[in-house]
N, C-alpha and C positions, 0 to 999 in steps of 0.2 A: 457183740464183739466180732462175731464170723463177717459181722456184713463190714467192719472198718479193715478187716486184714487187707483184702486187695488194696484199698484206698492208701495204705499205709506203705503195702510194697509199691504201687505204682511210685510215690514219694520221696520213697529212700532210690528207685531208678533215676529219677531226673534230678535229682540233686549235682551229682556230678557235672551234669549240662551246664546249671544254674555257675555253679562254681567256676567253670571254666569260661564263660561267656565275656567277662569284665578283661582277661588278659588274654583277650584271641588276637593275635600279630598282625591277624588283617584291619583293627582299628589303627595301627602302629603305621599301615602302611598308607590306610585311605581315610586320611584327615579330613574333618567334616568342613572343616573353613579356616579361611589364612588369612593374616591383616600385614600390610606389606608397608610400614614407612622407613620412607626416606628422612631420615633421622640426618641428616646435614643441613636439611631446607627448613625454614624457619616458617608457620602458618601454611602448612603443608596436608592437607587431610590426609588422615591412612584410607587405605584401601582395603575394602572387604571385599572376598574372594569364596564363594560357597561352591562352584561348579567341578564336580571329582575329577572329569578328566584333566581340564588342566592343570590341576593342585596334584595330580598324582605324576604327570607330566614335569610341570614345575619343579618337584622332589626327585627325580633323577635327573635334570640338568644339574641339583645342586649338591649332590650325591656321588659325586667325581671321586676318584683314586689318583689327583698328582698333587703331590705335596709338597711345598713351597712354603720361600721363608715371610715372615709375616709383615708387610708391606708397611712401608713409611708413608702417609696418609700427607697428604696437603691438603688447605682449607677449601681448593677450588676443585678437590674432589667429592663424588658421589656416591654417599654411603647409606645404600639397603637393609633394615631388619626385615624380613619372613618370618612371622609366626605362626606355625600351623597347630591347631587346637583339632582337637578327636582323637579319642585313644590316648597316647602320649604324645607330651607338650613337646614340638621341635625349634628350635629358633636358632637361623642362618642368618648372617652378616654379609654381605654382599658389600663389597667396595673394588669402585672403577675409576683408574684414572686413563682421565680420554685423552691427556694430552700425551701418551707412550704410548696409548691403546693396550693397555694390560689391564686383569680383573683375576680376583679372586674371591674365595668364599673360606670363611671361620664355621665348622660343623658344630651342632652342637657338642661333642667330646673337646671343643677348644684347637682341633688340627685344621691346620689351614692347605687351601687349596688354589692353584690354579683352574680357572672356568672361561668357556669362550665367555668374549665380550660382549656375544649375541645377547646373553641373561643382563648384563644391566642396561642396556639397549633396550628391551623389552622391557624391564620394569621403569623405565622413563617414561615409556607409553602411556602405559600403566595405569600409573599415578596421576597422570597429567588432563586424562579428560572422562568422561564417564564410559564407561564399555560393558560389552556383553560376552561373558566367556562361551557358554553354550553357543556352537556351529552346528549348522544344519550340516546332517551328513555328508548330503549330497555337493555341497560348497567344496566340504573337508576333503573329499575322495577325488575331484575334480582336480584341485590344486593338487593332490597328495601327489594325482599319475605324471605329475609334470614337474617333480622333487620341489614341492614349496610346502612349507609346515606352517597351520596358520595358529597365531598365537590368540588373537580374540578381533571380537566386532569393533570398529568405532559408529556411535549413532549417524546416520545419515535417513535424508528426507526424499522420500520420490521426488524425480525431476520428470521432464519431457525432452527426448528426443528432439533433436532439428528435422525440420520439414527434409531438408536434403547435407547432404554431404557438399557444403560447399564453405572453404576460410572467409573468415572476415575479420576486420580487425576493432567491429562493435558489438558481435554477436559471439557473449564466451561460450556461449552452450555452440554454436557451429562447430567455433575456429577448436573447442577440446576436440569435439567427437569426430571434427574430420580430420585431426591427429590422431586419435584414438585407433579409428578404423582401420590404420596400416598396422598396428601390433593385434590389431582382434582379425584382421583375415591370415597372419602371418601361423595363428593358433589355430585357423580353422573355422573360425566364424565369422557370420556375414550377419549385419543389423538392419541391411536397407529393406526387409520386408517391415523393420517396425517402426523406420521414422515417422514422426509425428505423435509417437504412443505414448504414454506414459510408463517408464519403467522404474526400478529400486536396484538405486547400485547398494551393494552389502560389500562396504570396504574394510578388510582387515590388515592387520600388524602381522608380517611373516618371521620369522623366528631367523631365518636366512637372510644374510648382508649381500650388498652386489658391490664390486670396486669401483667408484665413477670415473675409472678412465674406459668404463662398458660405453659408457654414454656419449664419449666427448673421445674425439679422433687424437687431441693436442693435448690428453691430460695424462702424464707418466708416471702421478702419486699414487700413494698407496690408501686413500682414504675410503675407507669403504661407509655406503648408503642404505640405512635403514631402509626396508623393501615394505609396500603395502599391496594387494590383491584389491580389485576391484571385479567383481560377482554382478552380471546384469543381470536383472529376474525380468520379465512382463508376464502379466497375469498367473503368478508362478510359476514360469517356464525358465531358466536360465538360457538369456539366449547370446550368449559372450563373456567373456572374462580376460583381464589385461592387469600388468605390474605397474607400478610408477614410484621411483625412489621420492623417499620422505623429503624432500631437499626444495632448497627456497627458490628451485628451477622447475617450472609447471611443465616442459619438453624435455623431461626424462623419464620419457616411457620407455614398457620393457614388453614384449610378449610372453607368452606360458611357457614360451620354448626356451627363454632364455635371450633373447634377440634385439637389440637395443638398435637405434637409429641409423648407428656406423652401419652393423651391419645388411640391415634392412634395404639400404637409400643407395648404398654400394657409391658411387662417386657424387651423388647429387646430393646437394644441402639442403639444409633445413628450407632454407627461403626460400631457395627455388620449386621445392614439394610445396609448400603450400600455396607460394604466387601461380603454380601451374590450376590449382583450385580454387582462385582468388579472382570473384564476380568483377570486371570491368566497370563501375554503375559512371554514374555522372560524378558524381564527387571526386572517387577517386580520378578520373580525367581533367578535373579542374585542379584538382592539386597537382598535380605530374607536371603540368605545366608554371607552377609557380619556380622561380631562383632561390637557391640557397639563403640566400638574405631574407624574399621574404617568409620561408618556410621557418628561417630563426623569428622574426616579431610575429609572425603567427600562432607559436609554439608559446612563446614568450607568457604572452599575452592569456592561451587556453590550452592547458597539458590535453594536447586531442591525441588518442591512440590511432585517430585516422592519419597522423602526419608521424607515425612509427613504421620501423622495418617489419613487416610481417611477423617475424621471426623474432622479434622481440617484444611484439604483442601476445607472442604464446607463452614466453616463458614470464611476462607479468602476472599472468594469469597466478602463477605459483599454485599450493596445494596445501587450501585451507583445511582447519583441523575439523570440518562440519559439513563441508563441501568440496565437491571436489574440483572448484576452482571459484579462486575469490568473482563475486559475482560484480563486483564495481571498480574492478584493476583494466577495465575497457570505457571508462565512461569519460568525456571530456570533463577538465576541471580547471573552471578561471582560476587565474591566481593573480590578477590586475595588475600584471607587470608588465612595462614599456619599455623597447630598447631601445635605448638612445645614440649608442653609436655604432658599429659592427666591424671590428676589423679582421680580417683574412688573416693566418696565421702559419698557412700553409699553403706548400705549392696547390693549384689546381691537378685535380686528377679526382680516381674512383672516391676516395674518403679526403674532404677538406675540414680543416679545424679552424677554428673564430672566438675572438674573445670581443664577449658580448658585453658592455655597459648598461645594466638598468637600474630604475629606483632603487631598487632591494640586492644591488652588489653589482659584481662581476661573475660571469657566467664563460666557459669554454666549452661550448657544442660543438662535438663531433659530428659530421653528416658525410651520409653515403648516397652514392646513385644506386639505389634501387634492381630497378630495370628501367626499358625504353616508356615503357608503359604505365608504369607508377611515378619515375621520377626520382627527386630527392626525399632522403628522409633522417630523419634526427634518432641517430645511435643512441648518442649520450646528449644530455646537456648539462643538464647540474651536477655532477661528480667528475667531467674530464677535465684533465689538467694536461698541460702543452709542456 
């Protein structure tokens, strides 16, 4: 009996531990995992979410103190449940209608709220492709000193650098990264000691919107651009980092600093930056010399990105969700169509319009002169209208 007494006091001590363990407030606070569906979308998977920081992150964006009355829902809005599990059960309502650009959030006590828009912006991402929440610190702290908050990974595949910094309008791995290159020295870094290397861009969803009139000299709306980080590594070094809005325009890059093209390029265009880094070869001097007429039944005939404005071969490129430019938005591609008659439509001058007759309809190709040195070339052809 003498030798059970300790055993028995040590038991009645920790008992209280025991007891208090199941209702400790920090389960309340750091949810073990959250399943996040978009309950408007029809064959929609939910998303599972295990990683603390951002789920603890996540709960005080949704965590807000402004209360607001509780919103008239339309069918082409987009509606969030959050469900976080560990500890106690939480589930938030999230619903954004993007055509006012207003959101709010239903707590769980049933009070509703106003929330930036950034939060259903970010769970679109979300949802939509496979991601990794866990950031390397050193990615997170990099972006952090330069006010960008990263919201998680999308998967992407090492690439290879270009041999050199020079545009082209067949080569998408050039014509990006000798885009690239003005918003990555604008932050400070320089990549020409790694062309030809193999590097891992680590592209993330930033929690922070930009307005796209950052981007565009002539745009006075108020629509603001879902922002992504692109993180270069080689042989795990980071050796650059650059923004680029979510948007179906592949030349709307941004620097760390904040610094989009307007202000970068100061009076010079897009076209002229790149035609100034744009290789002379044989082709392009054998197009330059073609006529508008036959630069239209050329075109006609094979959508060739060699007989485009520079400056509209970068933004085909756009920004696919896997990579970080569609890698066959530069490739010629027959469409076996003949023009049969070509009429002028417009005075002569810098940009002439043409309504073109072929097999497969009528056609109004816009074309512009270029420069001395390239020539004519086709703006638009299948969506202008005179």
């Amino acid at each position: 009996m003498k030798k059970l007494l300790p055993l028995l006091a040590a038991l009645l001590l920790a008992l209280p531990l025991f007891a208090h363990h199941p209702a400790a407030p920090a389960q309340a606070e750091d949810p073990q995992y959250a399943i996040i569906t978009l309950t408007s979308a029809y064959n929609q998977p939910d998303v599972i979410i295990d990683d603390a920081a951002f789920l603890r992150w996540l709960l005080a964006l949704l965590a807000v103190d402004a209360p607001c009355e509780a919103p008239e829902t339309r069918p082409a809005d987009d509606v969030y449940e959050i469900a976080f599990f560990g500890g106690d059960s939480l589930t938030y309502t999230v619903w954004h209608d993007d055509l006012y650009n207003r959101a709010c959030v239903t707590r769980p006590d049933g009070s509703v709220h106003t929330i930036s828009i950034n939060v259903p912006q970010m769970l679109s991402s979300a949802v939509c492709e496979p991601l990794t929440f866990a950031i390397p610190e050193s990615h997170r702290s990099l972006l952090q000193r330069c006010g960008w908050t990263v919201a998680f990974r999308h998967p992407h595949m090492a690439l290879q650098l270009p041999a050199s910094l020079t545009a082209s309008r067949t080569d998408a791995t050039a014509l990006h990264f000798t885009w690239a290159d003005l918003f990555l020295r604008d932050a400070g870094f320089d990549i020409t000691p790694y062309l030809g290397q193999a590097v891992v861009p680590y592209v993330y969803t930033l929690y922070e919107t930009m307005p796209r009139a950052a981007f565009y000299t002539d745009d006075t709306g108020d629509v603001r651009c879902t922002m992504r980080a692109v993180v270069l590594e080689c042989d795990g070094q980071v050796i650059g980092a650059y923004l680029f809005a979510n948007s179906w325009d592949g030349s709307t890059l941004m620097s760390l600093k904040g610094n989009a093209a307007p202000v970068l390029l100061g009076g010079m265009t897009v076209q002229d930056y790149l035609l100034a880094r744009l290789p002379l070869t044989e082709a392009e001097t054998e197009l330059a010399a073609l006529t508008p007429e036959e630069v239209i039944r050329r075109y006609a005939a094979v959508n060739d990105p060699m007989l485009l404005p520079i400056g509209d071969c970068l933004r085909r490129l756009a920004t696919a969700s896997t990579t970080l430019w569609d890698p066959l938005a530069l490739l010629a591609t027959p469409t076996g169509q003949t023009a049969l008659t070509i009429t002028e439509r417009s005075p002569e001058g810098a940009t002439r319009v043409f309504d073109v007759d072929t097999e497969a309809g009528s056609w109004y190709p816009r074309l512009i002169y270029e420069s001395d040195a390239t020539g004519w070339k086709v703006e638009s052809f299948y969506n202008t209208g005179y």
